[in-house]
C-alpha positions as a Markdown table, in Angstrom:
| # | Residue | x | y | z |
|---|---|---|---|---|
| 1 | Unk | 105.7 | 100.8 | 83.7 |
| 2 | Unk | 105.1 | 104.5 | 82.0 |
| 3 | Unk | 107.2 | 106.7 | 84.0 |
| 4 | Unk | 109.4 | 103.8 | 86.0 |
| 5 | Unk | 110.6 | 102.0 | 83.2 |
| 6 | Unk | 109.3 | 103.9 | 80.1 |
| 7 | Unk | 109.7 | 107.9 | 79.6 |
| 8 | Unk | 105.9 | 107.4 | 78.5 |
| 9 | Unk | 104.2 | 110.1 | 79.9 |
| 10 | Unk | 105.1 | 112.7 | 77.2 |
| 11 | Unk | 104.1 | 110.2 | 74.8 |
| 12 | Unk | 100.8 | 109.8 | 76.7 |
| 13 | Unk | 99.6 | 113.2 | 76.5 |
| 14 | Unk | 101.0 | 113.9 | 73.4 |
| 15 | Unk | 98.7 | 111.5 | 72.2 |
| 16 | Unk | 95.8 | 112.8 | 74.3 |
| 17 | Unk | 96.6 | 116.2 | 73.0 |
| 18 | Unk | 96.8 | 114.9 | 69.3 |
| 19 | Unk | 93.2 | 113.0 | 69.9 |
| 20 | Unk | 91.6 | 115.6 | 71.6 |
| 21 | Unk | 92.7 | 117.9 | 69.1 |
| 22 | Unk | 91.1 | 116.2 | 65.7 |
| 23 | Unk | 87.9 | 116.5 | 67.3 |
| 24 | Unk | 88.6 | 120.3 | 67.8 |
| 25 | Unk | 89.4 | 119.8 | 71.7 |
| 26 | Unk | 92.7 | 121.6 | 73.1 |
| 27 | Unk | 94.2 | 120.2 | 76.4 |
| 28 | Unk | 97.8 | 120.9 | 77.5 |
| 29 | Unk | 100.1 | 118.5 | 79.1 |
| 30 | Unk | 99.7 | 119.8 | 82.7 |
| 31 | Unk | 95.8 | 118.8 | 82.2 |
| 32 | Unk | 96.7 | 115.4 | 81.1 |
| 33 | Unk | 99.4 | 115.5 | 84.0 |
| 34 | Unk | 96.4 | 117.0 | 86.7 |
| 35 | Unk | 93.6 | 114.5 | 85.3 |
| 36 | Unk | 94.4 | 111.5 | 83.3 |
| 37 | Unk | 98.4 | 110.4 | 84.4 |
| 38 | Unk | 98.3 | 107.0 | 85.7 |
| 39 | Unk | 95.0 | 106.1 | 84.8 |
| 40 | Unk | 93.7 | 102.9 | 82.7 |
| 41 | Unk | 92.7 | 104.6 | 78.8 |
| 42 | Unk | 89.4 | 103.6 | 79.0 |
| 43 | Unk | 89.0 | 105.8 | 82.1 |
| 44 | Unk | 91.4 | 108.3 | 80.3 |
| 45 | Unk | 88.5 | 108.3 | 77.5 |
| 46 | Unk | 85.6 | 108.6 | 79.6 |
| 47 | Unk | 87.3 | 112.1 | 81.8 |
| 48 | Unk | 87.9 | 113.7 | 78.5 |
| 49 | Unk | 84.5 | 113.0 | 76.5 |
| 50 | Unk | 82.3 | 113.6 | 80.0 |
| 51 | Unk | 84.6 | 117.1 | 80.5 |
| 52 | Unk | 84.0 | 118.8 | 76.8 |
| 53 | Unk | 80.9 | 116.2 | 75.8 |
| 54 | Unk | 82.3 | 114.8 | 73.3 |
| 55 | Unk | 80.4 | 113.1 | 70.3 |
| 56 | Unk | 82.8 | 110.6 | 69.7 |
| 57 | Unk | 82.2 | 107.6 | 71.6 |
| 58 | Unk | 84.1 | 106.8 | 74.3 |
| 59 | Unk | 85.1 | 103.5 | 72.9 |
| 60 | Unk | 86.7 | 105.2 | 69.1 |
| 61 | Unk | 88.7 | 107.7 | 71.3 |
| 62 | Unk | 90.1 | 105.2 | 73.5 |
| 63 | Unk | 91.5 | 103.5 | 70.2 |
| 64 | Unk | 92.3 | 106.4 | 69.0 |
| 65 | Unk | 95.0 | 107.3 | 72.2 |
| 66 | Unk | 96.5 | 104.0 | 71.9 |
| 67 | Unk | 97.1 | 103.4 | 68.5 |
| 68 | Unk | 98.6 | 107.2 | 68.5 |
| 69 | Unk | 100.5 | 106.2 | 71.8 |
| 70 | Unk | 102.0 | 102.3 | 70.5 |
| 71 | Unk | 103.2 | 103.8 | 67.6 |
| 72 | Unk | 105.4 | 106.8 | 69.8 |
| 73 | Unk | 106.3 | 104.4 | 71.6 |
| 74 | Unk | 107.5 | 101.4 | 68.8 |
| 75 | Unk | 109.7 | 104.4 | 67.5 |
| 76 | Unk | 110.7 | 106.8 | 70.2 |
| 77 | Unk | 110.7 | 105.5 | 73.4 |
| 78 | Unk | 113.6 | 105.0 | 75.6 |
| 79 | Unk | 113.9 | 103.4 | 78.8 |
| 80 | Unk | 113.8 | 105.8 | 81.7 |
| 81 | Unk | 117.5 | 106.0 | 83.8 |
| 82 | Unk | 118.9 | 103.1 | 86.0 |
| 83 | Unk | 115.7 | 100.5 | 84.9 |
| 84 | Unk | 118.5 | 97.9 | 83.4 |
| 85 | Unk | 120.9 | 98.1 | 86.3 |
| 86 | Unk | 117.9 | 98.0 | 88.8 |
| 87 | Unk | 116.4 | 94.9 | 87.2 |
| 88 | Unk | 119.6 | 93.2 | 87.2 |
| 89 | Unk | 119.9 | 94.3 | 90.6 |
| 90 | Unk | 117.2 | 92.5 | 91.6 |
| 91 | Unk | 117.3 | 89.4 | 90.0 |
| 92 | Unk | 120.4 | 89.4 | 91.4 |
| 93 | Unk | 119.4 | 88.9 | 95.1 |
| 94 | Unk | 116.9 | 86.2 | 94.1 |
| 95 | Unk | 113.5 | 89.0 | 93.9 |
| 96 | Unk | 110.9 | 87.9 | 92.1 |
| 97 | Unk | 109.9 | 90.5 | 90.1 |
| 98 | Unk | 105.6 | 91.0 | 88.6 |
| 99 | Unk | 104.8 | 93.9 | 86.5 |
| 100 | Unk | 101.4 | 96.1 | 87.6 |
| 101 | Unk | 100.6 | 98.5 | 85.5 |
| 102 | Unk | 97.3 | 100.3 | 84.3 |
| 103 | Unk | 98.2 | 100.7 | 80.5 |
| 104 | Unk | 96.5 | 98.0 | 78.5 |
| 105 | Unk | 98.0 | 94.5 | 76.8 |
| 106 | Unk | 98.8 | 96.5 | 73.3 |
| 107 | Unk | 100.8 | 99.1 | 75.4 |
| 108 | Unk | 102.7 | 96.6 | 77.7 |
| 109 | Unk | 103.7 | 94.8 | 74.4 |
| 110 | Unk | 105.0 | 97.8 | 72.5 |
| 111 | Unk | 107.0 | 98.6 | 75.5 |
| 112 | Unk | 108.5 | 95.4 | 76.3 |
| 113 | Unk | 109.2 | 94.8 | 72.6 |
| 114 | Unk | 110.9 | 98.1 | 71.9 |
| 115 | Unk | 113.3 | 97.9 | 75.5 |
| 116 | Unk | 113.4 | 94.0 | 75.2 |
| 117 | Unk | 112.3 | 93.0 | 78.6 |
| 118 | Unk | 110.0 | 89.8 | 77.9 |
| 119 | Unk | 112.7 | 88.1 | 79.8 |
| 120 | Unk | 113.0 | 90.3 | 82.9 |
| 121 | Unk | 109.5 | 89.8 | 84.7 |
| 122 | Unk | 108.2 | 86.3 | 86.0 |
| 123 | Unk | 104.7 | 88.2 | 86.8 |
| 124 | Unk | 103.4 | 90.5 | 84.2 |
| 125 | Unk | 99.9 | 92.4 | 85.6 |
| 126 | Unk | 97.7 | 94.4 | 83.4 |
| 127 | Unk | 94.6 | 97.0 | 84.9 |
| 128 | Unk | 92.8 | 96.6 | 81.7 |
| 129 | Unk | 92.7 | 92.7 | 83.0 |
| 130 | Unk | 90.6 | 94.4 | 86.1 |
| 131 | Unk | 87.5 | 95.5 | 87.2 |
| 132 | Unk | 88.6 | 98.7 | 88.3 |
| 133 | Unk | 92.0 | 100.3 | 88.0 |
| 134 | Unk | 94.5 | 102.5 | 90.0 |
| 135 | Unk | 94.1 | 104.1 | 92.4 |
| 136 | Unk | 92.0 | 100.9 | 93.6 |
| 137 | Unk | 95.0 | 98.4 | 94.4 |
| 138 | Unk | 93.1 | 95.7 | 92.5 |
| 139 | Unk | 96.1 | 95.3 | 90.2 |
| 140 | Unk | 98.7 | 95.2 | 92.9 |
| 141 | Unk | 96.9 | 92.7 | 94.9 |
| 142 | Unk | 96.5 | 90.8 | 91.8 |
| 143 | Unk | 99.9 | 90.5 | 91.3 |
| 144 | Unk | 101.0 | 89.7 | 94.7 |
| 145 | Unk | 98.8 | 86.7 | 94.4 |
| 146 | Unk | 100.4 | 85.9 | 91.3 |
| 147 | Unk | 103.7 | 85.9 | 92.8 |
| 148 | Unk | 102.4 | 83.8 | 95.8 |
| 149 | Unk | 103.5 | 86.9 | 98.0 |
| 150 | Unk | 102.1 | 88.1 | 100.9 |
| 151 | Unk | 101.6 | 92.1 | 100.5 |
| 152 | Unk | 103.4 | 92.6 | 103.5 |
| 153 | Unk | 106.8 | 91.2 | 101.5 |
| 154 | Unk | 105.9 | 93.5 | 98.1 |
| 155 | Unk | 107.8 | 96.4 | 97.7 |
| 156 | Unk | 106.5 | 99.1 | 94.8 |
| 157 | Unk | 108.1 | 101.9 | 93.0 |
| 158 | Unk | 105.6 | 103.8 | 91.7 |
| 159 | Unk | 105.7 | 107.5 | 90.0 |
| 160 | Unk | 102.4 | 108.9 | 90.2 |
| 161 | Unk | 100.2 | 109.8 | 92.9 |
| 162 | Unk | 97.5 | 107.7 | 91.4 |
| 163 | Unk | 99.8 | 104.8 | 91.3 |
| 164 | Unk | 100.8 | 105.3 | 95.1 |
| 165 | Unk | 97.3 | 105.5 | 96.8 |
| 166 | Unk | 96.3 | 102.3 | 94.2 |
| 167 | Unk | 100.0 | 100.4 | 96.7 |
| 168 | Unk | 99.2 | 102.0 | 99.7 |
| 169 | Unk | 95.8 | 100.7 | 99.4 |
| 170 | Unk | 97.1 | 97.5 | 98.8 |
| 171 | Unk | 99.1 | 97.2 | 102.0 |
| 172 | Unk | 102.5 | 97.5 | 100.4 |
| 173 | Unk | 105.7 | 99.1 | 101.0 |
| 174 | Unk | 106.4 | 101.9 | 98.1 |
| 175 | Unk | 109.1 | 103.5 | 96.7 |
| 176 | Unk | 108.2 | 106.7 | 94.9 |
| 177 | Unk | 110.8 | 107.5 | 92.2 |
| 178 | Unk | 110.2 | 110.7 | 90.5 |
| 179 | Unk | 112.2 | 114.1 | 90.4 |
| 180 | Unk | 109.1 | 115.3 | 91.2 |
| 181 | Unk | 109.6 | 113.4 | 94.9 |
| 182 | Unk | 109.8 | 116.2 | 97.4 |
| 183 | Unk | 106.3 | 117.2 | 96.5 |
| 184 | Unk | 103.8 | 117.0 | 99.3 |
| 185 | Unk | 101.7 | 114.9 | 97.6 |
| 186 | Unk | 104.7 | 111.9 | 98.0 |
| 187 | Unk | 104.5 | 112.0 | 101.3 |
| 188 | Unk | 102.5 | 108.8 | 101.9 |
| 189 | Unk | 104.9 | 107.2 | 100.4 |
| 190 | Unk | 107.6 | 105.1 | 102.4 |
| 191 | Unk | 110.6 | 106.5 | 100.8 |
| 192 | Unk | 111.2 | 108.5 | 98.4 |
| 193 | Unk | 113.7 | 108.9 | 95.0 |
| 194 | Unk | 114.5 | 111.4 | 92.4 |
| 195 | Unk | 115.4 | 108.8 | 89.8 |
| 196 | Unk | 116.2 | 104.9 | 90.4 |
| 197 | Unk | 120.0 | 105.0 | 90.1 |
| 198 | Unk | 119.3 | 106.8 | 93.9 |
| 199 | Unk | 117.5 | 103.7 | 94.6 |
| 200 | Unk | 119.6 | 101.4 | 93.7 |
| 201 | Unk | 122.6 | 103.4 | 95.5 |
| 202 | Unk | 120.4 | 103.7 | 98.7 |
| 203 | Unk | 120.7 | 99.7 | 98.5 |
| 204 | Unk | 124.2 | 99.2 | 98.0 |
| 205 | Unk | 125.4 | 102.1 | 100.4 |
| 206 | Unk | 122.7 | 104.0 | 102.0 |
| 207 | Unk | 125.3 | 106.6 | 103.0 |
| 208 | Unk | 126.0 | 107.7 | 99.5 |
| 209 | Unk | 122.3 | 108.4 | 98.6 |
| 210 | Unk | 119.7 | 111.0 | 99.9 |
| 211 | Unk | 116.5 | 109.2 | 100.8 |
| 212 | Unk | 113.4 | 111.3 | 102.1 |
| 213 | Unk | 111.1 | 109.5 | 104.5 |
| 214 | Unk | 107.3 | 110.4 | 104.8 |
């Protein structure tokens, strides 16, 4: 969800940074980016009060992020390019389509309310719901099972490296789709986007769209 259908992840450190910061902590988004992105908040919580020993409880902070993060979100965020036209895309050729993300209930709900998409997923899948998060695929095989898919038929597009090692450690195909996606960390991955309107075009008329393979 936060980077594939969401522009979240400035919202996400940006409230990181704004948490961090009341208890006299200073991070920059690249640390967030390097240490935190794609990660459940509780585990979010738990890196930053274990790396500066932090007084406040990892529990408070952890509230703290997500009520700073809803509320970015309920009023400034926007859907991230192509995610309408890929959704109808495929619903179009009869996909069935499960959300798997590690952001918790509160955060899936500001999202979906604020780009309307309670009617776009049959399947919606929550980390926060699991016993451990990405990169363990514990979410992705939950929603597979949800689907009544075998993991061998579930394609991913992920945009983190956390989020790619949590698929490929489910057994499942994976789209990365970042402009990021030449970076040698990708490479696992099975193919590889700079934003989903190249995905969709790679679909339609694979000769119209650069695709890079691992």
């Amino acid at each position: 969800m936060d980077g594939v259908i969401i522009d979240s992840e400035p919202l996400w450190q940006e409230a990181q940074i704004e948490s961090l910061a009341s208890v006299g902590v200073t991070v920059t988004r690249q640390d967030c980016e390097q240490l935190t992105m794609g990660k459940r908040v509780d585990e979010i919580a738990r890196t930053w009060c274990e790396m500066y020993s932090l007084s406040m409880p990892e529990k408070e902070l952890e509230s703290l992020i997500l009520t700073k993060l809803c509320n970015r979100i309920s009023t400034t965020g926007e859907a991230m390019k192509g995610v309408y036209d890929a959704l109808s895309f495929f619903s179009q050729q009869g996909l069935k389509l499960a959300l798997a993300t590690s952001s918790n209930h509160v955060v899936i709900k500001a999202v979906f309310d604020r780009l309307k998409l309670w009617d776009k997923f049959s399947v919606i899948c929550s980390a926060e719901d699991e016993e451990h998060g990405k990169p363990s695929p514990d979410v992705y095989l939950t929603a597979a099972h949800r689907l009544k898919v075998d993991v061998a038929d579930c394609l991913v597009i992920e945009d983190s490296f956390v989020g790619l090692t949590a698929a490929k450690s489910a057994n499942m195909m994976t789209c990365l789709v970042s402009p990021y996606c030449q970076h040698s960390k990708f490479t696992k991955a099975d193919k590889r986007y700079v934003n989903l309107d190249c995905l969709l075009q790679s679909y339609r008329n694979p000769r119209t769209c650069l695709v890079l393979p691992s």
